[in-house]
C-alpha positions as CSV (number, residue, x, y, z in Angstrom):
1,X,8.5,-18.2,10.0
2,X,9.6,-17.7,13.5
3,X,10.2,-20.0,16.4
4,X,7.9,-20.7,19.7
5,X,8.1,-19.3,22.9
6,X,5.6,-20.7,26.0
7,X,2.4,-20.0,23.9
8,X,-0.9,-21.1,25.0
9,X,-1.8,-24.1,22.3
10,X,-5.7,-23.8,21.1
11,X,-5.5,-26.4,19.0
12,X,-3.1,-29.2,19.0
13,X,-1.0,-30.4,15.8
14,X,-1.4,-34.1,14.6
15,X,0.2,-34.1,11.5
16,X,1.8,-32.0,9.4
17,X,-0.5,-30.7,7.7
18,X,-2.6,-29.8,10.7
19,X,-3.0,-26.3,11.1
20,X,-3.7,-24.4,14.7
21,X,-3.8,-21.1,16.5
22,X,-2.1,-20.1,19.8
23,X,-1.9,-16.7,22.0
24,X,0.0,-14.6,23.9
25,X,0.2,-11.3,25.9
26,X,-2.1,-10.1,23.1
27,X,-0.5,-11.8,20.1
28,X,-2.2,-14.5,18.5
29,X,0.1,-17.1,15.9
30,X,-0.6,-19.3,13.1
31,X,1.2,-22.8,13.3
32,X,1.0,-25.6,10.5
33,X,2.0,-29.0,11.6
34,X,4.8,-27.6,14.3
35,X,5.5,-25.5,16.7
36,X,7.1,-23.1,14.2
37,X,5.1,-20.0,14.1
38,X,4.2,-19.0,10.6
39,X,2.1,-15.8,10.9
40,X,1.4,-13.6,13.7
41,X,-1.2,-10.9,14.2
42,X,-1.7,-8.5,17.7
43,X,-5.0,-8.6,18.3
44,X,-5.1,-4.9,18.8
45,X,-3.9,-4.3,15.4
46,X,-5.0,-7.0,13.4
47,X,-3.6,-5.2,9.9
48,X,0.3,-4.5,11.1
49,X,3.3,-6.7,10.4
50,X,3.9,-8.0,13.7
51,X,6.6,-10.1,12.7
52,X,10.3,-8.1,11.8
53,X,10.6,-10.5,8.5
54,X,7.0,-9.3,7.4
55,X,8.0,-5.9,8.1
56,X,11.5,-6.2,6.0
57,X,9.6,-7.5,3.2
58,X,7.9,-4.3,2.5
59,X,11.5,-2.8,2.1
60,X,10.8,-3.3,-1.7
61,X,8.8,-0.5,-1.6
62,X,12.3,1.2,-1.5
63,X,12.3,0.3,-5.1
64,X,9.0,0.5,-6.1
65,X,7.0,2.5,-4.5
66,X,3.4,1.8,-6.4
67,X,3.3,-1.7,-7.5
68,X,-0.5,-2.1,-9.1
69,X,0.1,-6.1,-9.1
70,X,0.9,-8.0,-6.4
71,X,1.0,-12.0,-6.6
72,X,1.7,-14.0,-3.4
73,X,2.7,-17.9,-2.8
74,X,1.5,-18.8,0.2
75,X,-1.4,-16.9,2.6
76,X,-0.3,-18.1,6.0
77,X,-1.9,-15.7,8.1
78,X,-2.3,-12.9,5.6
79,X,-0.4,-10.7,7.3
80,X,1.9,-9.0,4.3
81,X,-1.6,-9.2,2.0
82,X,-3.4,-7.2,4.6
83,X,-0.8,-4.9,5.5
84,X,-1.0,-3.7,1.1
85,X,-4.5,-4.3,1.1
86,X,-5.3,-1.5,3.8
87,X,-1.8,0.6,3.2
88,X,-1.0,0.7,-0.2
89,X,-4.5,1.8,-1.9
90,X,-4.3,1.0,-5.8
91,X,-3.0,-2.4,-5.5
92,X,-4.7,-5.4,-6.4
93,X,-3.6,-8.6,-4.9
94,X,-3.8,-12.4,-5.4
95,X,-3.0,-14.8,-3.2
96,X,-2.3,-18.5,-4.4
97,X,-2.7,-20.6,-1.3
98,X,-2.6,-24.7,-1.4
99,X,-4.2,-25.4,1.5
100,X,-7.6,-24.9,1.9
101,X,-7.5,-24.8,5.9
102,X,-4.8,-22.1,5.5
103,X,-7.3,-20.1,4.2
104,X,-10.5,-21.4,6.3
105,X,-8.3,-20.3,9.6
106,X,-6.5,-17.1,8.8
107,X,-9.9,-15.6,7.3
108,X,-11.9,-17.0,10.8
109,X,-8.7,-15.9,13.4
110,X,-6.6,-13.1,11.3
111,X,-9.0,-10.8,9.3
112,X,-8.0,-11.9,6.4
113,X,-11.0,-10.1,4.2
114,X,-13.5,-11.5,2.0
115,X,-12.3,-11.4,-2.1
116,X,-13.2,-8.0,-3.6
117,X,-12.4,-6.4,-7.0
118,X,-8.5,-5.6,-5.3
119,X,-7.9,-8.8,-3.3
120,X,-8.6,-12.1,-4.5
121,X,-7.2,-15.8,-2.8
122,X,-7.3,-18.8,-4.8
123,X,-6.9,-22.0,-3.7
124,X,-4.5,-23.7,-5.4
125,X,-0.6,-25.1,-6.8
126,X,1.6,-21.5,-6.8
127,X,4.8,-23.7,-8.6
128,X,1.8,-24.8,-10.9
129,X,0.1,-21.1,-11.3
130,X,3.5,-19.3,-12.0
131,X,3.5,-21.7,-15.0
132,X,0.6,-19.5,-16.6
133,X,1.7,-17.0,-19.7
134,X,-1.8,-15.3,-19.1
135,X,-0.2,-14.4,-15.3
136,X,1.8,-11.0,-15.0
137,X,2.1,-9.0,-12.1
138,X,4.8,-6.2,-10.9
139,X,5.7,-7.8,-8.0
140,X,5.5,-11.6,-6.7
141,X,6.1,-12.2,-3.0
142,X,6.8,-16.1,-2.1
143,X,6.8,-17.3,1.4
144,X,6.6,-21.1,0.9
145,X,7.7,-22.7,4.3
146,X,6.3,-25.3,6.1
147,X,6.5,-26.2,9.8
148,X,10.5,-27.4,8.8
149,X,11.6,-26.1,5.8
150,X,11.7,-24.5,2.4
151,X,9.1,-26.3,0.2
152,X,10.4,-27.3,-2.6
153,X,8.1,-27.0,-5.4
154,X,8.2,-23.4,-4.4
155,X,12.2,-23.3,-4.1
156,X,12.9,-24.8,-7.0
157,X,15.1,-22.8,-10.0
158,X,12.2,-23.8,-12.4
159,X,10.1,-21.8,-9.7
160,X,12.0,-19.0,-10.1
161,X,12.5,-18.7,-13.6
162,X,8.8,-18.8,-13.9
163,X,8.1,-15.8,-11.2
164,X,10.9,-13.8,-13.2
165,X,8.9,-14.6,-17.1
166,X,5.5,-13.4,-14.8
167,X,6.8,-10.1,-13.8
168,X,6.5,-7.1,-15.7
169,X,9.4,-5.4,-17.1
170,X,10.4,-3.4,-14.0
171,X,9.2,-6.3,-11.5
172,X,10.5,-7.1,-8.3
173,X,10.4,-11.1,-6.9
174,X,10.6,-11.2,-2.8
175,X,11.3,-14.3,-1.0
176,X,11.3,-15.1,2.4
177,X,14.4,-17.3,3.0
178,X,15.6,-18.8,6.7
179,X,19.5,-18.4,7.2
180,X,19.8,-21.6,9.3
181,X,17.8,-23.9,6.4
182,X,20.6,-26.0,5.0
183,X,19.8,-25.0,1.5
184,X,19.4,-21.5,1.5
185,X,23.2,-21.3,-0.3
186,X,21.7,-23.2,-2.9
187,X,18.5,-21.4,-2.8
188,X,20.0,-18.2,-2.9
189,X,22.0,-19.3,-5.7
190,X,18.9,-20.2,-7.9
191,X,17.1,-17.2,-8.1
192,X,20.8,-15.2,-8.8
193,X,20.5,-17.6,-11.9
194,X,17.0,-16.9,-13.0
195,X,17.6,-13.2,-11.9
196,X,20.6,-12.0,-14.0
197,X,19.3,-8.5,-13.9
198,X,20.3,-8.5,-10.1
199,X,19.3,-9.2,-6.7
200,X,19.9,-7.7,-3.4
201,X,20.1,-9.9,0.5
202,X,18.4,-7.4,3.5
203,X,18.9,-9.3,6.8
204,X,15.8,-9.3,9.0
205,X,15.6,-7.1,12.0
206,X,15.8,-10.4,14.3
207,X,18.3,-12.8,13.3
208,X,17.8,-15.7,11.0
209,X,15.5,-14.5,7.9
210,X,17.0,-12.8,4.9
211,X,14.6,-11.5,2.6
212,X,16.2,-11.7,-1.3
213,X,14.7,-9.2,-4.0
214,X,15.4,-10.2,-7.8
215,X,14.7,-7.5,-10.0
216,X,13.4,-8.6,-13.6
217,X,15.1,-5.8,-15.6
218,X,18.6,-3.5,-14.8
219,X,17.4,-1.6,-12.2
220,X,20.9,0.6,-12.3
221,X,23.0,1.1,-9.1
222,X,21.3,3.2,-6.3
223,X,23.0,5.8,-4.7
224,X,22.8,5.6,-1.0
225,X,21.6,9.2,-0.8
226,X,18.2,8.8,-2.9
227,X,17.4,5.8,-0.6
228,X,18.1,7.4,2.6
229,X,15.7,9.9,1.4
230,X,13.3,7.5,0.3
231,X,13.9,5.6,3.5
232,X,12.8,8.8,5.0
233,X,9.8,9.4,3.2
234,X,8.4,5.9,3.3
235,X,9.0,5.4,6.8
236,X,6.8,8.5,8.2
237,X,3.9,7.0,5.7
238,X,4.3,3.3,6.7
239,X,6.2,3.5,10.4
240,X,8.3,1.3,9.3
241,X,11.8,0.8,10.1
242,X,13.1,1.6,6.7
243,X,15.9,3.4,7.8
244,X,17.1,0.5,9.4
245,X,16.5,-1.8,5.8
246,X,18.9,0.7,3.9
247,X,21.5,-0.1,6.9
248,X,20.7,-3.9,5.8
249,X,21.2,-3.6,2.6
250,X,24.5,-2.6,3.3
251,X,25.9,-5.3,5.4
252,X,25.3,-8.3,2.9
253,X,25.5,-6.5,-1.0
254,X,28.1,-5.0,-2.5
255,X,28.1,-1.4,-2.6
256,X,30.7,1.5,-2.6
257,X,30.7,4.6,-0.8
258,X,28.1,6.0,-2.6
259,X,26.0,3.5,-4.1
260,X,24.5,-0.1,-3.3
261,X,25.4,-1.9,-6.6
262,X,22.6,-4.1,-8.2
């Protein structure tokens, strides 16, 4: 989520579960029940992360660079599901959204595509779906805010010791947290818990979200090195600033000089 400047309202919010669309100088925002902007797409280039948390989620690819599962929590306006979709060929992707006008809006206003045999939303409870033993994917992305905070069926350390028994062996869990929620200690201390394995903080490129990875197996120290090459290599295929998420990393994990230590 991000935070409203002078956009132009198109629709205007009654309640909070009310769900509208604004613009501005080209960029057109998704807002449920608030002014809080929850997705963002340029117009011009309705399948890039236009938003620096979006952007700093794909930093997992740091760590895995071909997921062939992806599960999300939340659709808001699609924007990390389309950015795999069209990038990352090979990767199937399910989105579990609860609200159906979510989904109504971001496939009418964000190009959100139609369900396929690699990309599939389903309306529906993600605290409820993660519950499923017949559910396994390599990576689960959760982004469960609404216009104020962290939702908390979606927050909760059940939650997240259901996302970690859903992930394959080597799978990653990525969370979109806000720094200034009054929780996120506590939320942040949660998934730790149902992480042991480890889990890494990567400050957004604009202050205020921190994206946390949990890893569901030892994925070993990294030495800075192989991910400044990686960073390298993944940032003249994506143009992404991935450079700068290896920086990240180092300003809120603990690392030595020559490796960040999971």
């Amino acid at each position: 989520m991000d935070l409203l400047g002078s956009w132009r309202i198109r629709k205007p919010a009654e309640d909070a579960e009310t769900v509208y669309i604004s613009e501005k100088f080209g960029v057109r925002a998704l807002h449920i029940g608030s002014d809080t902007v929850q997705s963002a797409m340029r117009i011009a280039a309705p399948n890039e992360l236009e938003l620096s948390y979006t952007r700093s989620m794909m930093a997992f690819l740091l760590f895995n660079e071909n997921p062939r599962s992806v599960l999300m929590i939340g659709l808001g306006g699609g924007s990390v599901a389309k950015f795999i979709y069209h990038r990352v060929p090979g990767t199937s992707i399910r989105v579990i959204e609860i609200n159906e006008r979510v989904v109504t809006v971001a496939r009418r206003y964000f190009a959100v595509p139609a369900n396929d045999v690699r990309f599939e939303v389903i309306i529906g409870d993600g605290a409820e779906f993660v519950t499923r033993p017949t559910v396994c994917a390599d990576l689960i992305m959760a982004d469960g805010y609404d216009g104020e905070s962290h939702v908390e069926a979606v927050s909760s350390l059940a939650f997240y010791r259901d996302c970690h028994e859903r992930l394959n062996a080597r799978g990653m869990l990525v969370v979109n947290l806000w720094g200034g929620d009054r929780e996120f200690n506590e939320t942040l201390k949660r998934i730790e818990q149902a992480f042991p394995a480890g889990t890494l903080c990567l400050p957004a490129e604009k202050p205020g979200n921190v994206i946390v990875f949990g890893f569901r197996g030892p994925a070993g120290n990294a030495a800075w090195a192989t991910l400044d090459r990686r960073a390298g290599e993944l940032e003249a295929r994506y143009e992404l600033g991935f450079t700068r998420f290896v920086e990240g990393l180092r300003k809120m994990n603990r690392h030595d000089e020559k490796h960040l230590l999971i």
